[in-house]
N, CA, C and O of each residue as an XYZ file, in Angstrom:
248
protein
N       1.681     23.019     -4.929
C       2.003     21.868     -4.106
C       2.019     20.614     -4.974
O       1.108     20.148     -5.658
N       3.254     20.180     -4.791
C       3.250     18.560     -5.406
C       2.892     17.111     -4.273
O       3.371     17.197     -3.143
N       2.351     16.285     -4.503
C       1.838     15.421     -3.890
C       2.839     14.230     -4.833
O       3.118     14.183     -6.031
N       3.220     13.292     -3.599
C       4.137     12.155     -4.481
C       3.877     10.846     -2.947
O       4.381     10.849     -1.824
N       2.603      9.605     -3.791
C       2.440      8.959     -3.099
C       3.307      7.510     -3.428
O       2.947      6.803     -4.369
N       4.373      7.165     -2.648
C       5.711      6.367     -2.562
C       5.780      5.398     -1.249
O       5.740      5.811     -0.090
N       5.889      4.051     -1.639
C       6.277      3.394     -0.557
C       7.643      3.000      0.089
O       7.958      2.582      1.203
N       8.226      3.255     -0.884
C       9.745      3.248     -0.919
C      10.207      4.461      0.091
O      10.040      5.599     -0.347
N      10.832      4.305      1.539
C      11.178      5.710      2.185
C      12.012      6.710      0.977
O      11.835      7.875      0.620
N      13.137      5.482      0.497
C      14.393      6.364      0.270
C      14.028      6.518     -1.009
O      15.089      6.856     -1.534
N      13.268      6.492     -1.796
C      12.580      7.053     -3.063
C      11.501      8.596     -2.753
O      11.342      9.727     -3.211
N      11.049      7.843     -1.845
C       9.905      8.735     -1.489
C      10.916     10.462     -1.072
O      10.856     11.538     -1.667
N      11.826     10.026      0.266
C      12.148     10.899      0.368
C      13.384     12.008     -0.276
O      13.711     13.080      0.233
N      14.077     11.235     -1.854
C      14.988     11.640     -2.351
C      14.217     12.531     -3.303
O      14.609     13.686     -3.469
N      12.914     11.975     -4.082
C      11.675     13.262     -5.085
C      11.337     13.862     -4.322
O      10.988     14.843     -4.978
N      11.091     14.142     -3.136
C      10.560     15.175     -2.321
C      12.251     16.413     -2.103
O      12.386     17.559     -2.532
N      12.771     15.971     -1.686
C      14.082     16.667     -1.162
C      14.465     17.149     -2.668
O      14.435     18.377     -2.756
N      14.784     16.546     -3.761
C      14.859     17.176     -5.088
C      13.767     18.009     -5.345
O      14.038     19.171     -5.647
N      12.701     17.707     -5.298
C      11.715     19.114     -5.734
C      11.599     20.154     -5.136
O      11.348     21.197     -5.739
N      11.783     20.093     -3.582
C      12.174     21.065     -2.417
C      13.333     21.892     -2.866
O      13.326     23.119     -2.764
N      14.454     21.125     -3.427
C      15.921     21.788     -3.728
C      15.413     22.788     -4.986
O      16.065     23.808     -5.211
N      14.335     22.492     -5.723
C      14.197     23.343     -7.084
C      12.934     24.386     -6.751
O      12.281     25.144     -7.468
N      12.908     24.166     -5.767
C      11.940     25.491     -4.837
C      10.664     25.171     -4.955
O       9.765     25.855     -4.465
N      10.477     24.100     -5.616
C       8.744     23.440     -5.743
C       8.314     23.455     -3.572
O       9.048     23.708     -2.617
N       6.981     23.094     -3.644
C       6.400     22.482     -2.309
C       6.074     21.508     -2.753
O       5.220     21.497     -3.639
N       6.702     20.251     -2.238
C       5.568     18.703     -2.258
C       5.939     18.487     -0.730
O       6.636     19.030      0.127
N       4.906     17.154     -0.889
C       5.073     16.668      0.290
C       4.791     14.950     -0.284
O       4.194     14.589     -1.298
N       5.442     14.138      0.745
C       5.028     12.692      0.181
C       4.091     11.752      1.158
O       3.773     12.221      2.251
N       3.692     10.582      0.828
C       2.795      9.875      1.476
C       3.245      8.520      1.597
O       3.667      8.074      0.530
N       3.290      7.635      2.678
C       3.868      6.381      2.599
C       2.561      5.481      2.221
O       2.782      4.330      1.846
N       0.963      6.021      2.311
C       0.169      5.207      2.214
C      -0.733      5.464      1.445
O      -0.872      6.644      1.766
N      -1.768      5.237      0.361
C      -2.819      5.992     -0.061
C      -3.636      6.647      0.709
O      -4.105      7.750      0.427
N      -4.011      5.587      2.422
C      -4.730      6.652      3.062
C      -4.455      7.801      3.704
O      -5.304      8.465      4.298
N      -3.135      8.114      3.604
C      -2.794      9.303      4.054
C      -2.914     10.118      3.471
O      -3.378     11.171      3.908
N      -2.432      9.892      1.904
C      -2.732     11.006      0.875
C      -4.186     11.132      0.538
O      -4.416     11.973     -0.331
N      -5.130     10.548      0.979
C      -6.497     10.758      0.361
C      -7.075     11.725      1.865
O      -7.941     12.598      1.821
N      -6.442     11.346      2.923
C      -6.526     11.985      3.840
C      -6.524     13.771      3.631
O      -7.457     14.551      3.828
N      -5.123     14.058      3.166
C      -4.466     15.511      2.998
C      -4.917     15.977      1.811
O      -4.630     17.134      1.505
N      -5.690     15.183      0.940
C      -6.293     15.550     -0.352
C      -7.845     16.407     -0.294
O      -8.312     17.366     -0.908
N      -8.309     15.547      0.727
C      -9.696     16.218      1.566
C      -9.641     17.593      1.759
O     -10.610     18.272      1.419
N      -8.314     18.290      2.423
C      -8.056     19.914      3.165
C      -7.095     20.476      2.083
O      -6.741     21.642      2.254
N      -6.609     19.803      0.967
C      -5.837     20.479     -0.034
C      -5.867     19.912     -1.414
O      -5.644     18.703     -1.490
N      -6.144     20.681     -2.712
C      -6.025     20.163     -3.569
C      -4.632     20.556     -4.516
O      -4.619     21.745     -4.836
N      -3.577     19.827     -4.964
C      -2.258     19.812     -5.324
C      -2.805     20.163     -7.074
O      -3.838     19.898     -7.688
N      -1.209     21.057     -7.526
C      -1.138     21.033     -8.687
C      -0.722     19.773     -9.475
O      -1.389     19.454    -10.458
N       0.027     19.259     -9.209
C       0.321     17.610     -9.477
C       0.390     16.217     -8.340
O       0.664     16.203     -7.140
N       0.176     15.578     -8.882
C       0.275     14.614     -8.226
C       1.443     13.068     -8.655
O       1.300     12.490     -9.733
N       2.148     12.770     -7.977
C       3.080     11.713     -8.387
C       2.880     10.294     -8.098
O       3.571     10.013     -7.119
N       2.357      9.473     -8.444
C       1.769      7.760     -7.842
C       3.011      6.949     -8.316
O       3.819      7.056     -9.239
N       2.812      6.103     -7.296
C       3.608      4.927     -7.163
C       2.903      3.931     -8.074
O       2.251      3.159     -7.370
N       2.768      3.620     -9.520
C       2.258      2.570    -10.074
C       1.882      1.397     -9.215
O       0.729      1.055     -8.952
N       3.032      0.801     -8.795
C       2.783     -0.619     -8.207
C       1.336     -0.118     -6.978
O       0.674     -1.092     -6.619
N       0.955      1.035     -6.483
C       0.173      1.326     -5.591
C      -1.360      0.770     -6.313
O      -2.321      0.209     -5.788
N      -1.147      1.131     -7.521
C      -2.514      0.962     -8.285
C      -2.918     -0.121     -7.415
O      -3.881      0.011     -6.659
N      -2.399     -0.932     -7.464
C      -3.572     -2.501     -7.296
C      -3.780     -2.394     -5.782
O      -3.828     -3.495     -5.233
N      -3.902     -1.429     -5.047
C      -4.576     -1.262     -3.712
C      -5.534     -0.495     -3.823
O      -5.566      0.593     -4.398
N      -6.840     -1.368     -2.943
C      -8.222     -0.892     -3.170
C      -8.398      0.149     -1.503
O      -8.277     -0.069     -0.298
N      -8.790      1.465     -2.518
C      -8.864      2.550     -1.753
C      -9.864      3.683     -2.018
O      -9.897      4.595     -2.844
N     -10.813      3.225     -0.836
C     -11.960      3.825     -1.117
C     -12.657      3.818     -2.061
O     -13.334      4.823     -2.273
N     -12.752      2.500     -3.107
C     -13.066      1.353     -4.518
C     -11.883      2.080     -5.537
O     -11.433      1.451     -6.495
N     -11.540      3.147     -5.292
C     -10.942      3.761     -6.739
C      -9.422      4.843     -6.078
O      -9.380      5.585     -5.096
N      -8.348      4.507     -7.103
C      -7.294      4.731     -7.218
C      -6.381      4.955     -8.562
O      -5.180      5.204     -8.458
């Protein structure tokens, strides 16, 4: 499972639909707390961050 946390819809959802097309599983996140959410019940082989996300304070560390 790939994890790709994106605020951008049409970013978010064009790396997801490309990794889907190459038979990977991801799934994406519009928020950090969602992905820290789905991170709790699953742990991913990679993970993809939105740089600009860095500077949001989440749960002190991101």
């Amino acid at each position: 499972m790939i994890y790709l946390v994106e605020d951008d819809e049409s970013i978010r959802e064009l790396v997801v639909y490309t990794l889907k097309s190459q038979g990977m599983d991801a799934k994406g996140f519009e928020r950090p707390s969602l992905f820290w959410k789905e991170l709790e019940k699953e742990v991913p082989a990679l993970i993809l961050l939105d740089i600009m996300r860095l500077n949001e304070k989440v749960n002190s560390t991101f």
